[in-house]
Residue frames relative to the residue before (quaternion, step in Angstrom):
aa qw qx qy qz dx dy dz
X 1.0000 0.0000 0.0000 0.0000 0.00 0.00 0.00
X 0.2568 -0.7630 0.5454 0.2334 3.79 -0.81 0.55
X 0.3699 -0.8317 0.4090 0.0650 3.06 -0.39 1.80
X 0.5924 0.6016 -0.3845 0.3732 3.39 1.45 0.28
X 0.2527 0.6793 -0.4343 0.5349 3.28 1.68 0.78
X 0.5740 0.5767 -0.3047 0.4951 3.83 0.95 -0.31
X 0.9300 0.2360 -0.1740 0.2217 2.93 1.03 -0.57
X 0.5921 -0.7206 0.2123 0.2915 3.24 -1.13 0.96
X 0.3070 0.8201 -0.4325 0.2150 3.77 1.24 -0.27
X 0.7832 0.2904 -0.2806 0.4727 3.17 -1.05 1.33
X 0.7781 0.2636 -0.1977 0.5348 3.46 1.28 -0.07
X 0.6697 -0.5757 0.4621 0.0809 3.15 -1.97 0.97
X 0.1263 0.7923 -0.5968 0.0038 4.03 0.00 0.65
X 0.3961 -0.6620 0.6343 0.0502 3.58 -1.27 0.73
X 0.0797 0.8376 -0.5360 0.0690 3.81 -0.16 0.89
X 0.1034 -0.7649 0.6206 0.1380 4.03 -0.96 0.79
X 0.8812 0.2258 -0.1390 0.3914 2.96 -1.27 0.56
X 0.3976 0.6944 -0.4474 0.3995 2.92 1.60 0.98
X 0.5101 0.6124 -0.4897 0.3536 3.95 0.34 0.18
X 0.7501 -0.0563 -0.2135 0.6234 3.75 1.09 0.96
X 0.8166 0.4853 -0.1229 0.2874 3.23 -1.75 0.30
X 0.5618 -0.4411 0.1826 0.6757 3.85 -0.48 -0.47
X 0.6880 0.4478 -0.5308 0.2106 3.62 0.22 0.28
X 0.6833 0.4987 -0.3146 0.4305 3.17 1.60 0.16
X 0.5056 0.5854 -0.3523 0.5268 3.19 1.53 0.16
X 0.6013 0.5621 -0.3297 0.4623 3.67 1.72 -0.51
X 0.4243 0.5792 -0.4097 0.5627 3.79 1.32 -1.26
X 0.8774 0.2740 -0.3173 0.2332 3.56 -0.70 -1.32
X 0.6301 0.5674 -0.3295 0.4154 3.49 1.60 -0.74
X 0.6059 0.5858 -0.3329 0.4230 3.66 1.28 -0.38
X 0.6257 0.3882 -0.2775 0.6171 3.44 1.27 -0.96
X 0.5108 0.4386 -0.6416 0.3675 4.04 0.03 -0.05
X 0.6414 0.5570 -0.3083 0.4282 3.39 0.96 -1.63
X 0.8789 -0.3145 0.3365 0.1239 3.57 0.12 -0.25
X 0.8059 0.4277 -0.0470 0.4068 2.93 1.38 -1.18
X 0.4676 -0.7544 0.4083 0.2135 3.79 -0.83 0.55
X 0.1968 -0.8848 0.4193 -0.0509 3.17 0.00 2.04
X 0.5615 -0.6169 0.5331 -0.1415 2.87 -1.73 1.02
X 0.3848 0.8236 -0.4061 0.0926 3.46 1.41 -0.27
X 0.1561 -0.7769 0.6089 -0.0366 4.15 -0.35 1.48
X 0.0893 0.7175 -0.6830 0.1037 3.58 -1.10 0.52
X 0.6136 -0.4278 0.5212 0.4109 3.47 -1.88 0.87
X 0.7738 0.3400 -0.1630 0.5089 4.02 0.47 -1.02
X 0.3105 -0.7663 0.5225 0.2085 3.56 -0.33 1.46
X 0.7573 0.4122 -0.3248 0.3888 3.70 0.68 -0.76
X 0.5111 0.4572 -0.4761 0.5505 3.80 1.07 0.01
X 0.7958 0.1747 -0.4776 0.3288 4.11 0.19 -0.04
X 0.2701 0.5627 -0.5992 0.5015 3.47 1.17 0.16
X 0.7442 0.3649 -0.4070 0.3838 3.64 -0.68 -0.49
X 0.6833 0.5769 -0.1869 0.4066 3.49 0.67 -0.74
X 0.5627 0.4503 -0.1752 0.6708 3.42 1.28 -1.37
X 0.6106 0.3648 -0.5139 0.4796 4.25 0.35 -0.72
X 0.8419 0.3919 -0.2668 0.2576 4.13 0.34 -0.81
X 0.4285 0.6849 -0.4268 0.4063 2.80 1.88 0.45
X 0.5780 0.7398 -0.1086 0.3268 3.11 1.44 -1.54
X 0.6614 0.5089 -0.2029 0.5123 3.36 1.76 -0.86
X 0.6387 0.5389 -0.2976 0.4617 3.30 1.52 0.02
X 0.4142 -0.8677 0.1332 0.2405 3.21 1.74 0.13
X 0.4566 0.6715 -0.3445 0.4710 2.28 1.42 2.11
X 0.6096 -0.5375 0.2082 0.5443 3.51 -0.59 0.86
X 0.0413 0.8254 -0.5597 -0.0609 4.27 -0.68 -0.10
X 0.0035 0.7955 -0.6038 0.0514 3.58 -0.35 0.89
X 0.4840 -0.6682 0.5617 0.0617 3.51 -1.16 1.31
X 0.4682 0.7267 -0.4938 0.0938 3.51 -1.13 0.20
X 0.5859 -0.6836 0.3559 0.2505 3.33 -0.79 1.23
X 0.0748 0.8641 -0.4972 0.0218 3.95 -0.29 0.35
X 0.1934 -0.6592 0.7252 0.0453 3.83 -0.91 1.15
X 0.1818 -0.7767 0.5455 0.2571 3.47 -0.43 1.14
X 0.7572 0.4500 -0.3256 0.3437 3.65 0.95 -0.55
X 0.4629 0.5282 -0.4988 0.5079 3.31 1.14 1.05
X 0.4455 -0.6581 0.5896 0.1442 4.10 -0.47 1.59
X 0.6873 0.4087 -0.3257 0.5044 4.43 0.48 -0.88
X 0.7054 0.3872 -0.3924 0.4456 3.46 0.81 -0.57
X 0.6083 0.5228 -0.4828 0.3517 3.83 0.49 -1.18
X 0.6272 0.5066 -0.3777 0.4553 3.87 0.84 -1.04
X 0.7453 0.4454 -0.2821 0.4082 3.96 0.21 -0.88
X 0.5779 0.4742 -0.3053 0.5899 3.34 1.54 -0.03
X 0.7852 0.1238 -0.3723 0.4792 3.46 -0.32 -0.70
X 0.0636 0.7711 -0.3824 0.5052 3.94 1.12 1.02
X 0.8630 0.2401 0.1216 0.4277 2.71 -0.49 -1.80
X 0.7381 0.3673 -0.2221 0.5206 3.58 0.71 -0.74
X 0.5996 0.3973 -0.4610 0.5198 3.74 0.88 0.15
X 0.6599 0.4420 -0.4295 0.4297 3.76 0.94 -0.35
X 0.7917 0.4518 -0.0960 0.3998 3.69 1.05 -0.57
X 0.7094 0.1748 -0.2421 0.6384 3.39 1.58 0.03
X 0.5651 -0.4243 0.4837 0.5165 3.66 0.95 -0.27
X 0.6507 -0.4173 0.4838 0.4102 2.99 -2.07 1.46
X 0.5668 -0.6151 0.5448 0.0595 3.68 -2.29 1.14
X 0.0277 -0.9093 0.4105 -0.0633 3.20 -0.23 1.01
X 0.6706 -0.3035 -0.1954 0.6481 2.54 2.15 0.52
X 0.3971 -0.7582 0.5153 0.0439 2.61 -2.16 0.93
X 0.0050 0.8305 -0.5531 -0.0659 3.84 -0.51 0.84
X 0.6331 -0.6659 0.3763 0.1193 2.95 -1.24 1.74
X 0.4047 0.8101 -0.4134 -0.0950 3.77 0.73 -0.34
X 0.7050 0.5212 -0.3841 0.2895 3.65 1.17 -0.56
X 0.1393 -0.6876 0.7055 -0.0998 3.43 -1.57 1.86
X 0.0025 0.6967 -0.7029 -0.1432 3.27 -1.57 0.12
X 0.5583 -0.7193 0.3591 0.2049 3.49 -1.05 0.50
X 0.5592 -0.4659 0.3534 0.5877 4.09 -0.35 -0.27
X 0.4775 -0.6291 0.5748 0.2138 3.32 -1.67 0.30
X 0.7687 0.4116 -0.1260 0.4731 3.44 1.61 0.11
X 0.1682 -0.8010 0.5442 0.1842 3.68 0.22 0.37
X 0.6927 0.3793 -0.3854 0.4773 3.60 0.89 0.89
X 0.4781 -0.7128 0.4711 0.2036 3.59 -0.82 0.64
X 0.6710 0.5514 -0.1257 0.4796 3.23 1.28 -0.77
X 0.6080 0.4539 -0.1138 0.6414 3.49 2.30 -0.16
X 0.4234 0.7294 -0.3954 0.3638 3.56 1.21 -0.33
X 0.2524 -0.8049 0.5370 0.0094 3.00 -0.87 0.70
X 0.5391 -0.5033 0.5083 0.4447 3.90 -0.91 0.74
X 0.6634 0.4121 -0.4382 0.4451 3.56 0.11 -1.54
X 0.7753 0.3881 -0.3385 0.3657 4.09 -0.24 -1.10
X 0.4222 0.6059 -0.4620 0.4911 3.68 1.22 -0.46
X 0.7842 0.4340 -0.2666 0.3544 2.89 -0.32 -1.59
X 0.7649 0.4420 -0.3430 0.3193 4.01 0.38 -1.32
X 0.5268 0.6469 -0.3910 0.3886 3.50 1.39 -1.16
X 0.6718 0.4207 -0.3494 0.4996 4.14 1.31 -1.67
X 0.5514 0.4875 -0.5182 0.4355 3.99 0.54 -0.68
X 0.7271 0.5444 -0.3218 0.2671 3.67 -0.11 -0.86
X 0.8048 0.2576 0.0182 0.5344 3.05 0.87 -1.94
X 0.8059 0.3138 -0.2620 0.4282 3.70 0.51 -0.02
X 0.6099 0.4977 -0.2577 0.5603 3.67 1.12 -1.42
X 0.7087 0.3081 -0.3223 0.5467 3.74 0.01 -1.38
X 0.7721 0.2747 -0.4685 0.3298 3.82 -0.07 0.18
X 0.5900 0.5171 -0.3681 0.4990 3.31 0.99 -0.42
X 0.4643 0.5309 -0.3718 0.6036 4.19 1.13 -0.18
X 0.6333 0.6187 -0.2984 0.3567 3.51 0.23 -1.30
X 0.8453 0.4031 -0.0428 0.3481 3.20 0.72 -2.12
X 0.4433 0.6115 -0.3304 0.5660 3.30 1.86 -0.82
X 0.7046 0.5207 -0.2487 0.4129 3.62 0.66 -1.34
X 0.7325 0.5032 -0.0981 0.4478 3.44 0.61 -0.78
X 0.6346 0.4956 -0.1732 0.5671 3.57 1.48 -1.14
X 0.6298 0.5001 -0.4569 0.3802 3.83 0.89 -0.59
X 0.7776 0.3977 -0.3275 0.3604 3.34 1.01 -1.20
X 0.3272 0.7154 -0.4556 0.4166 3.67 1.62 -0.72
X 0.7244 0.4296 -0.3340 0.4234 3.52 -0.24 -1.48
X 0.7425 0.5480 -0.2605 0.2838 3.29 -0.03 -1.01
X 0.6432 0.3546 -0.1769 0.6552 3.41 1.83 -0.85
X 0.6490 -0.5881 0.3311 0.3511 3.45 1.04 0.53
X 0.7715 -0.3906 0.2104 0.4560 3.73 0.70 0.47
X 0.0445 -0.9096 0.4092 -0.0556 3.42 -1.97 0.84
X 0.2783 -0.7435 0.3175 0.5186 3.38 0.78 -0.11
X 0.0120 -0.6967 0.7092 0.1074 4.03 -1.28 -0.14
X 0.1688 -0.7860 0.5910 0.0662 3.22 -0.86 1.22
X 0.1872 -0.7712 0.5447 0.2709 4.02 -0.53 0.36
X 0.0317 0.6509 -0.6906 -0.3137 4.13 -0.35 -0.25
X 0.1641 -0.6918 0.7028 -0.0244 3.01 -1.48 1.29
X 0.3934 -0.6876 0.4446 0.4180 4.23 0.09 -0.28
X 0.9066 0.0219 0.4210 0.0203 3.13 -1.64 -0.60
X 0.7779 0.2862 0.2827 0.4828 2.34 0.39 -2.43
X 0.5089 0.5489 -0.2340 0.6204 3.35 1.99 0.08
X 0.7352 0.2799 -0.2375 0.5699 3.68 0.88 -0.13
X 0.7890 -0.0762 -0.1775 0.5832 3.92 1.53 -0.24
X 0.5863 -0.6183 0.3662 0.3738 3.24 -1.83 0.60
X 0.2424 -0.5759 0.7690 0.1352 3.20 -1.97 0.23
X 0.4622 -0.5623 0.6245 0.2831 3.59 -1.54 0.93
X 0.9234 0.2153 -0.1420 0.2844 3.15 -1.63 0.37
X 0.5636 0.3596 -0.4214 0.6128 3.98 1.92 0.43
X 0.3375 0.8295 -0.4414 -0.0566 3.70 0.42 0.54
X 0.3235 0.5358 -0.4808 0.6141 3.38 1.37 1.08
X 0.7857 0.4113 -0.2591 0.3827 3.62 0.09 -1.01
X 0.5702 0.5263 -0.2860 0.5623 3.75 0.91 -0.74
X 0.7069 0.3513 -0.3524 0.5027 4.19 0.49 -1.22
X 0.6757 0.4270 -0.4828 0.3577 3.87 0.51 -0.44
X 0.7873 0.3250 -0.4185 0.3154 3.29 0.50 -0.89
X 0.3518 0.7723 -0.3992 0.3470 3.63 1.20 0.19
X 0.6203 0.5122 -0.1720 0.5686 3.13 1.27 -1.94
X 0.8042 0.3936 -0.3143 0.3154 3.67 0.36 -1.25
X 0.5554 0.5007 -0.4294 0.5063 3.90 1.36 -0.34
X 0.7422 0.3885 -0.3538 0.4161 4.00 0.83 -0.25
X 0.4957 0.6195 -0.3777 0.4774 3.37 1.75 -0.28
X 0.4883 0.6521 -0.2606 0.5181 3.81 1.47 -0.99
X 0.8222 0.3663 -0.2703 0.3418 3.71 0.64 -0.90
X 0.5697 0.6633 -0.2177 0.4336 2.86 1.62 -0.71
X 0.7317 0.3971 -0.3441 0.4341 2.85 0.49 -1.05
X 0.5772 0.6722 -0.3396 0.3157 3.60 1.42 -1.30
X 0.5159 0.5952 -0.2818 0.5480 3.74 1.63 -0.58
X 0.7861 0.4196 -0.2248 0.3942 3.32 0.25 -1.08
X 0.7786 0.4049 -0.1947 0.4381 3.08 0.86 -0.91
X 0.4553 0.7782 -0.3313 0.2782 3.50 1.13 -0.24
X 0.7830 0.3519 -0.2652 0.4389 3.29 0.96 -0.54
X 0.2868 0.6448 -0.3548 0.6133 3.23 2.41 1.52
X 0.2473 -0.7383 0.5033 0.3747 3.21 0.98 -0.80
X 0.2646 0.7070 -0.5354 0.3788 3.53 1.11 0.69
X 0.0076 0.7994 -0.5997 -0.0343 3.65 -0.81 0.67
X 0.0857 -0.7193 0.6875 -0.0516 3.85 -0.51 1.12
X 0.1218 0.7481 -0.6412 0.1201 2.57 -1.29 1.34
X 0.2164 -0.7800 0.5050 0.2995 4.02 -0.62 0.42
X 0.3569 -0.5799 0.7139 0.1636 3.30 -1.77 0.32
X 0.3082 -0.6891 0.6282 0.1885 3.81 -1.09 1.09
X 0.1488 0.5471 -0.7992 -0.1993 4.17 -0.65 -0.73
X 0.4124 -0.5151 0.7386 0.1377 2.61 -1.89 0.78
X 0.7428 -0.5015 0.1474 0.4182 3.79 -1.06 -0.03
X 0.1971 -0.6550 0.7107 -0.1643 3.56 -0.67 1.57
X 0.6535 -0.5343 0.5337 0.0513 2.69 -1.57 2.16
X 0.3497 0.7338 -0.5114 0.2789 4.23 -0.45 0.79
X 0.5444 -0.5987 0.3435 0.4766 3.39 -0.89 0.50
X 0.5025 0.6714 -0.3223 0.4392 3.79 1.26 0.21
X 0.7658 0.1900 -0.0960 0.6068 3.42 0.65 -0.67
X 0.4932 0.6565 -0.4784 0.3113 4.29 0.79 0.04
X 0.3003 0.7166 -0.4625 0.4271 3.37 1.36 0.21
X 0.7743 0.3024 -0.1556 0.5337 2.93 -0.24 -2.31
X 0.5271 0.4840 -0.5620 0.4149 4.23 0.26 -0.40
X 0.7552 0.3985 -0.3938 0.3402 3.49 -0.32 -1.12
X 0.7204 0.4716 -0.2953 0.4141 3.70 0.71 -1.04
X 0.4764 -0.7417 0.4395 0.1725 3.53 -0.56 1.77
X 0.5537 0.4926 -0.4335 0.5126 3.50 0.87 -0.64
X 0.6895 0.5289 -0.2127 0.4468 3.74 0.01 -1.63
X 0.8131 0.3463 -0.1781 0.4328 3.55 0.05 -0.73
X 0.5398 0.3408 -0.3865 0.6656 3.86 1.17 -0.25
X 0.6560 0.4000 -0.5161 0.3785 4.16 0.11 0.00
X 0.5469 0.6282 -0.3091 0.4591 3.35 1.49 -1.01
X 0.5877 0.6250 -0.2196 0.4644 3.47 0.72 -1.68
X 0.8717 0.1520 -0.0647 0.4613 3.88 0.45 -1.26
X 0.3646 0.6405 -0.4264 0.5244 3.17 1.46 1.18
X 0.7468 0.2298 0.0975 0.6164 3.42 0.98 -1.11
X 0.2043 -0.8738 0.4393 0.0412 2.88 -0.28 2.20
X 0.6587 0.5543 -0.3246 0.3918 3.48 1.45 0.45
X 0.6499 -0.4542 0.2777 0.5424 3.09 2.01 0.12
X 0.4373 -0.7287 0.5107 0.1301 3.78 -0.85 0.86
X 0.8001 0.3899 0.0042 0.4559 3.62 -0.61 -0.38
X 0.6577 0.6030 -0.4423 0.0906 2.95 0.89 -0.01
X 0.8000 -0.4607 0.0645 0.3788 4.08 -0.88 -0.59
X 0.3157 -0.8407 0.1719 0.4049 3.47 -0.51 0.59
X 0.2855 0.5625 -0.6941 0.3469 3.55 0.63 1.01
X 0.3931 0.6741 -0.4880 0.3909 3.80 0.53 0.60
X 0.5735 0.7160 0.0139 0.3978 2.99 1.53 -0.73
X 0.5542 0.7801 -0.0510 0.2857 2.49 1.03 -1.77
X 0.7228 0.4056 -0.0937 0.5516 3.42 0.27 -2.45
X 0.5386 0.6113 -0.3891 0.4299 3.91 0.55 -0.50
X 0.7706 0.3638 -0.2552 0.4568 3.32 -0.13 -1.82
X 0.8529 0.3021 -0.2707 0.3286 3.88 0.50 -0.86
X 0.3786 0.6582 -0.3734 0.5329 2.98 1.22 0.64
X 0.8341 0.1905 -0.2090 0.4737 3.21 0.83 -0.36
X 0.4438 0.5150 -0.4546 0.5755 3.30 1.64 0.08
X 0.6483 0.5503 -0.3534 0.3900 4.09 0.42 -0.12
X 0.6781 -0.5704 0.4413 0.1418 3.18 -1.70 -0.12
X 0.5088 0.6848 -0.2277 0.4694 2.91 2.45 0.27
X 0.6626 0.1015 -0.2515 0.6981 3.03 1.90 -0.45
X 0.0200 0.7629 -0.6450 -0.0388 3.51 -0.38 1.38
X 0.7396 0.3195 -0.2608 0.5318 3.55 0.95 -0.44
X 0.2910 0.6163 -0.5742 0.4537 3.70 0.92 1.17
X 0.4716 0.6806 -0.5434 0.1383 3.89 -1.32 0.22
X 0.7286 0.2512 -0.3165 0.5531 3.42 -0.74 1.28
X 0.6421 0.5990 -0.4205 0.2284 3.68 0.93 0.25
X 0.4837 -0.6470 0.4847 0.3353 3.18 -1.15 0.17
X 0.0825 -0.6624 0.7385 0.0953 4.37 -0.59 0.42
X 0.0067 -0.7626 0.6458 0.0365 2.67 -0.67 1.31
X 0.0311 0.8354 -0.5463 0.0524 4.12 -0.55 0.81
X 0.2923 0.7660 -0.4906 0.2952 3.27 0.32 1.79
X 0.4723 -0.7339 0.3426 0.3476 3.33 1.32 0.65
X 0.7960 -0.4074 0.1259 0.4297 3.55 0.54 1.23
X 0.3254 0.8020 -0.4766 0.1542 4.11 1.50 0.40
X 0.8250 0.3302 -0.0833 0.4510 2.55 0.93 -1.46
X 0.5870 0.6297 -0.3764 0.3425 3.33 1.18 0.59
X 0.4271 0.6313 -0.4917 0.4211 3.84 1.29 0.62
């Protein structure tokens, strides 16, 4: 096989929620691969840091703050980042946030509502945004990370479990529709990965041995785990991949 199909050289990726975690472990894994990064976060100075350590891999790396559930910004970004890193050949979906409750029966409209702005609208905005110009240059890849937790339930994340559900079937759709764009969407699952998101349930001994004997490869673990996924599908290795699901959760969801 010619492993230079892996790689991402010559092209332009767009990452959210990449200024910690797996979305910063994705920025840096896209630019090892090759590729000119984009790295956008709710917190301009956490991807500015990120985009500076991309740069040391000696690739192009632009910074910029991003609210995915704001529609005026997603446009003035991907905007701005085709005039300043080069036209986007791909886009990965990574900023989520979780419920504010650990009880269904407490949920709130307001917490409904931010968990879908975050994880489903701002990516589904994103992709619409990103797919008009794609098409036009003949085609691209968009990757969505959805979890796990998107294919089964968990008590007490029931906002956080229906988006990423919605966003792995939003991924197929769109991967249908857009196909005859050459646009390929596809989602990536992590199972649980060690982040300032999930170090809760790590620290708590109860929570983390259930977590621990859920996952026969181990819980928590790092997110450059991640990594080999997203550029894999941002490459030329899966050109005839679209609508799939990667799942990488070290065996959770496999009992």
């Amino acid at each position: 096989m010619d492993l230079s199909a892996f790689s991402l050289a010559g092209r332009t990726a767009l990452i959210t929620g990449a200024g910690r975690g797996i979305g910063r472990a994705l920025a840096l894994g896209l630019a090892g691969a090759g590729a000119a990064v984009v790295v956008t976060d709710i917190e301009e100075g956490a991807a500015a840091r990120v985009a500076e350590a991309a740069a040391t891999l000696g690739v192009t790396a632009r910074a910029q703050a991003l609210d995915v559930t704001r529609p005026e910004a997603i446009e003035r970004v991907v905007a701005w980042s085709e005039g300043e890193a080069g036209p986007l050949d791909v886009l990965v979906n990574n900023a989520g946030v979780r419920d504010e409750t650990a009880d269904a029966l407490a949920t709130t409209v307001e917490d409904w509502d931010r968990v879908f702005a975050v994880n489903v609208r701002g990516p589904f905005l994103l992709s619409q945004a990103v797919a008009r110009r794609m098409a036009a240059r003949g085609g691209g890849s968009i990757v969505n990370i959805a979890s796990q937790l998107g294919l089964v339930g968990m008590a007490g994340r029931p906002a956080y479990t229906a988006s990423k559900a919605a966003l792995i079937n939003l991924s197929r759709t769109l991967a249908l529709e857009w196909a005859p764009r050459r646009i390929r969407v596809n989602a990536v699952a992590p199972g649980p990965i060690l982040t300032a998101f999930t170090e809760w349930l790590h620290r708590d001994p109860e929570t983390n041995a259930r977590y621990q004997a859920a996952t026969p490869l181990g819980a928590f673990q790092d997110p450059k785990e991640i990594v080999g996924a997203v550029v894999y599908l941002a490459s030329a290795a899966s050109a005839f991949v679209t609508g799939s699901v990667l799942v990488v959760d070290g065996g959770y969801t496999a009992r």
